[in-house]
N, C-alpha and C positions, 0 to 999 in steps of 0.2 A: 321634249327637248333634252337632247344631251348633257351631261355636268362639262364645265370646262366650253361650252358652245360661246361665243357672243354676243350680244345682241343690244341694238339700241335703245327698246323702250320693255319695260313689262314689269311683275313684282318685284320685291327688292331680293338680292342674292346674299349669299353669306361666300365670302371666299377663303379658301382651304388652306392655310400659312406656310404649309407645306407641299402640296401636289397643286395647287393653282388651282382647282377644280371650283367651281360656280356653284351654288346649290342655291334654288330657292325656296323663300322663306313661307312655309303658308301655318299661321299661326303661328305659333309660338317659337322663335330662333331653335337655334340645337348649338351644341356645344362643339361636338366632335367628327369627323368626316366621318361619312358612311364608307369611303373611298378606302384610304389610307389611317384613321384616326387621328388625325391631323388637329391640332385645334383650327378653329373655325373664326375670321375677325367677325367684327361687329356689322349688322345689315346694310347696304348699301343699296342703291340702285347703278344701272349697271350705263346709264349715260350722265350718272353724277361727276362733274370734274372733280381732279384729284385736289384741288386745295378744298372741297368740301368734305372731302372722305375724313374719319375718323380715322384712317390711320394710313402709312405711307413706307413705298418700299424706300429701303436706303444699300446704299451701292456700298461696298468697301472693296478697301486697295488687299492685292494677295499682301502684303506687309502686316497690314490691318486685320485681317482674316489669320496669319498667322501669331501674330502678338496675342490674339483673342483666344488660341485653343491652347496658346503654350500654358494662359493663365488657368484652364481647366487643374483640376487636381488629376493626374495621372493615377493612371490604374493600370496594373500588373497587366504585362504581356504574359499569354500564353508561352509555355515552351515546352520544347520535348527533346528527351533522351536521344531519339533517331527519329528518323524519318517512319510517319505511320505509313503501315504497308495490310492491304487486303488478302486472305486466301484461305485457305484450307491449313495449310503449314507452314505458322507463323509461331515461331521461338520465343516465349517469352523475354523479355529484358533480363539480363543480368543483375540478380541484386546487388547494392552495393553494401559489403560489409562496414561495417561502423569499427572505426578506433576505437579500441580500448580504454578504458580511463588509466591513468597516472596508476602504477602499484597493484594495479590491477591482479597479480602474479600473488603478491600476497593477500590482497584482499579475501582471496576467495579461498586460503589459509588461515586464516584468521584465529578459526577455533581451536585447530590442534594447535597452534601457535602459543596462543596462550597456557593451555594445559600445559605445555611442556614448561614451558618458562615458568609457572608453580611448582610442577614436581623440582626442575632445579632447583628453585630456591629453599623447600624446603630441606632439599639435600645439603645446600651450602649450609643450612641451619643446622643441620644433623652434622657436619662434619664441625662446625663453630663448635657446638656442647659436647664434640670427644675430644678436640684439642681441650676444651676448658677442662675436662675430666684430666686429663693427661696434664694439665698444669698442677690438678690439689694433689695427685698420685705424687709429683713432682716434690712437691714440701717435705716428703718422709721419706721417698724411696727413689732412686735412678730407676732412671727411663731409659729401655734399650732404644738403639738408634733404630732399627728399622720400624718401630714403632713411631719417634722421631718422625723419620720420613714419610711412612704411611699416613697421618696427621697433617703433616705440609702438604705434601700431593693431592690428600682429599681436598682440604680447603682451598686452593689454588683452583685445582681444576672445575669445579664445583660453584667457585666463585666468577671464572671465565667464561664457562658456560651459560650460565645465567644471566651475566649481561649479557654475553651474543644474544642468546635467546631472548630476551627483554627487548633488544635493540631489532631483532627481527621482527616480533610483536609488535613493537610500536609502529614498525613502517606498515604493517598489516593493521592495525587498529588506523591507521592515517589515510590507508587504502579503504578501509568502509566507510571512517567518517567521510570521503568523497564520494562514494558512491551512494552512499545511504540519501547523503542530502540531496544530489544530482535526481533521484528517485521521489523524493519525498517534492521538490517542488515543479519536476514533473507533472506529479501528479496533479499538484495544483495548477497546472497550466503557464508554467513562469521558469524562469529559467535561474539559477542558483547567483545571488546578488553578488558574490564572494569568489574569486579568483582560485583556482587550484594552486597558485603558490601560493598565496596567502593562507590557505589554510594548513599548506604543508608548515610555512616560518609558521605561524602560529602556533604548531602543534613539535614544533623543533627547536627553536630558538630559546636558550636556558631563561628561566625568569619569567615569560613568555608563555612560555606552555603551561604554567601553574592557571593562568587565567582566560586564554586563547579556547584549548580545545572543551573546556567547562559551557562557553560561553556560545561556541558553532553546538553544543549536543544542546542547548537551550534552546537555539533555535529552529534546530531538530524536531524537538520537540511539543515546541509552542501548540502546537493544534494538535497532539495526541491527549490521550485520555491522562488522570492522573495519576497512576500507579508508572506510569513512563516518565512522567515528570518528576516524579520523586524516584525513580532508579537513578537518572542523572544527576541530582542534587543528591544521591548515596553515593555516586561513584564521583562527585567533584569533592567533596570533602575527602573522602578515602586517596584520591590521588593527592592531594597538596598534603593532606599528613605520613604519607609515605615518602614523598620527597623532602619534608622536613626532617623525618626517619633518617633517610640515607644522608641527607646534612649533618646532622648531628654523629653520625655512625664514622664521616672521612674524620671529624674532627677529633671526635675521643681517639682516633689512631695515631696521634700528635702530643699524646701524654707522654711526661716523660716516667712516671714512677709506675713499680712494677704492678703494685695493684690498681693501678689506674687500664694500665693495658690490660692484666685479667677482666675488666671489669668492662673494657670495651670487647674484650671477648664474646662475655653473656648479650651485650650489644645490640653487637653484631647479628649474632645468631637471632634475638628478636625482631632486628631490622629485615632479614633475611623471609621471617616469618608475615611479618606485615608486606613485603614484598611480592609474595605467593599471596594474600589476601587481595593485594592490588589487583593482580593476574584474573583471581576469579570472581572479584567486584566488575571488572572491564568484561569479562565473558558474559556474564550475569547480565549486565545493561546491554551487551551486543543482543543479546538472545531476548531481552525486553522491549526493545526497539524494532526487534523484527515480528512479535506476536507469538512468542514462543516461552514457554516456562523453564524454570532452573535446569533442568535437565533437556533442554534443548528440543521436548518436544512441541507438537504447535499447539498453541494454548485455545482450548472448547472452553467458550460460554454456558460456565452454571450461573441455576437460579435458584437460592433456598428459598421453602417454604416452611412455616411453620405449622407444623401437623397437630390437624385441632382432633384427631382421632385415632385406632388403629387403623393399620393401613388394609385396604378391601379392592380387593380387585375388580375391575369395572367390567372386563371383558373377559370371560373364560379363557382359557387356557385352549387352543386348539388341537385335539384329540387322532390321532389315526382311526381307522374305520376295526383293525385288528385291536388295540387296544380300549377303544369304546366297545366293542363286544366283550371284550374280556371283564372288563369291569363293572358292567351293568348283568344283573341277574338274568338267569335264562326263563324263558314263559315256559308256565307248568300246562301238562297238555290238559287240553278240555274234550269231554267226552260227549259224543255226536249226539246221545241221547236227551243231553243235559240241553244242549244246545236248542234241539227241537223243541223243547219243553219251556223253555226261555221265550223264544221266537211264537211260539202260542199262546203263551201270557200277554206278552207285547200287542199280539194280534188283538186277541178278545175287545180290548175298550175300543180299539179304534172301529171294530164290528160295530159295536153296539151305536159306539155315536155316530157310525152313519147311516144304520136303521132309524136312530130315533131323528136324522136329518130329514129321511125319507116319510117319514112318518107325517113330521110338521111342513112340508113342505106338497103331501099328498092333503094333509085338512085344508091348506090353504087354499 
């Protein structure tokens, strides 16, 4: 008999919840269609009335059937770029290029950026300690003006520079801290908690910045190794005490008496110097957060060991075929007779003992 057939009387059936199909029961129920895999209800006979049956269809209104699948949790529709197309010459999709991040332009200046803005500063520093030279010359002897000038000129321009450059640096130091972290929780599968303007005001905003960009390279950091974690806590101390530097450097500029202003001279010229130290603390932690050592190249994994002996070579040294002949001694010739004379020594016992094999093996 067919599945799905009808019939008045016979074993009891299991029916299919899904394809309608009959199946009957010989032994033991089953669970799932042979059909369709359907779950299967509970045994029945097949001219059982339906208020005996263990279980019963029920009707719903299209209203009902729909209320009922809106409540499912939805799950992503498939889509596509274009319409899929079959053949032999079929143009891949156009990739789509990704936006840039913010600063991007200098981010990936960064490092000469820096350098430069140290060599300035310790230029600005080099022209601070000739004016101050040219101030003690000052006490006992006149100063030609063009010397005068030459002194103004250095320190002005020396000193303009080096903020431009600083102020370039920073927007390039603002440009990796975005991309670094963008990268870093990337990696981790997550997307960066922290808003790209929030991390530019934080890293801009006066007062602000002393505590901001300290706090994003922390968490930076959080899950690298610790030699990364203490670059950053060397370069967050060195940032706030350089900006305490240039605090203290606008104010001594506000003295009124003459040795006071020499004395913001000498200052100066050290604030100048701590300034260039900023510079290459900030390059230093770029280039340690990226896996690289002071000098920017990529940093290899040593491992000391402590040498319990002199050191012994485990494997020879592999040799050319022309120079292992050269160095191994040549064979001294051997003379044919010598040879013969050798070769019948060797012979004799093995003669003998297999005469006397012959021997014991004939008494046998």
């Amino acid at each position: 008999m067919r599945p799905g057939m009808p019939s008045s009387s016979g074993p009891p059936v299991q029916l299919c919840a899904r394809c309608g199909a009959q199946w009957p029961v010989h032994g033991q129920p089953i669970q799932w269609c042979p059909r369709c895999h359907g779950v299967l209800l509970a045994p029945a006979r097949r001219d059982t009335p339906a208020r005996a049956r263990n279980y019963r269809w029920v009707a719903r209104k299209p209203e009902e059937q729909r209320r009922a699948r809106s409540a499912r949790p939805a799950t992503p529709t498939p889509r596509y770029a274009q319409t899929p197309q079959w053949g032999l010459i079929d143009p891949p999709p156009l990739q789509q290029t990704d936006s840039r991040a913010p600063l991007a332009y200098f981010a990936d200046r960064v490092e000469p950026l820096l350098i430069v803005t140290a060599m300035l500063f310790v230029l600005a520093a080099v022209a601070e300690g000739f004016r101050y030279g040219v101030l003690l010359r000052n006490r006992g002897h006149l100063i030609e003006q063009w010397v005068l000038t030459c002194s103004d000129a250095a320190v002005w321009s020396t000193a303009v520079m080096s903020l431009l450059a600083a102020l370039f640096a920073a927007l390039a130091a603002v440009g990796w801290l975005i991309r670094a972290r963008a990268d870093e929780y990337e990696s981790r599968g997550r997307h960066d908690p922290r808003a790209t303007p929030t991390l530019v005001a934080g890293c801009v905003v006066p007062l602000l910045n002393l505590v901001a960009p300290g706090v994003f390279l922390t968490e930076l950091a959080q899950h690298r190794p610790h030699p990364q974690r203490l670059a950053v806590r060397i370069w967050w101390c060195t940032w706030v005490f350089g900006a305490a530097m240039a605090v203290a450097a606008i104010a001594w500029r506000s003295a009124d008496s003459l040795q006071a202003k020499a004395d913001g001279v000498i200052f100066t010229a050290v604030t100048d110097l701590v300034g260039a130290a900023v510079a290459l603390v900030t390059l230093a932690t770029v280039f340690a957060l990226e896996g690289r050592d002071v000098r920017g190249r990529p940093r290899r994994v040593k491992r000391w060991l402590a040498a319990t002996g002199p050191h012994r070579p485990i494997i020879e040294p592999i040799r050319g075929v022309v120079d292992r002949a050269e160095s191994e001694p040549a064979a001294e010739p051997v003379d044919a007779e010598e040879t013969e004379v050798d070769a019948a020594a060797d012979a004799e016992p093995i003669e003998a003992a297999s005469a006397d094999d012959r021997e014991k093996v004939s008494a046998e």
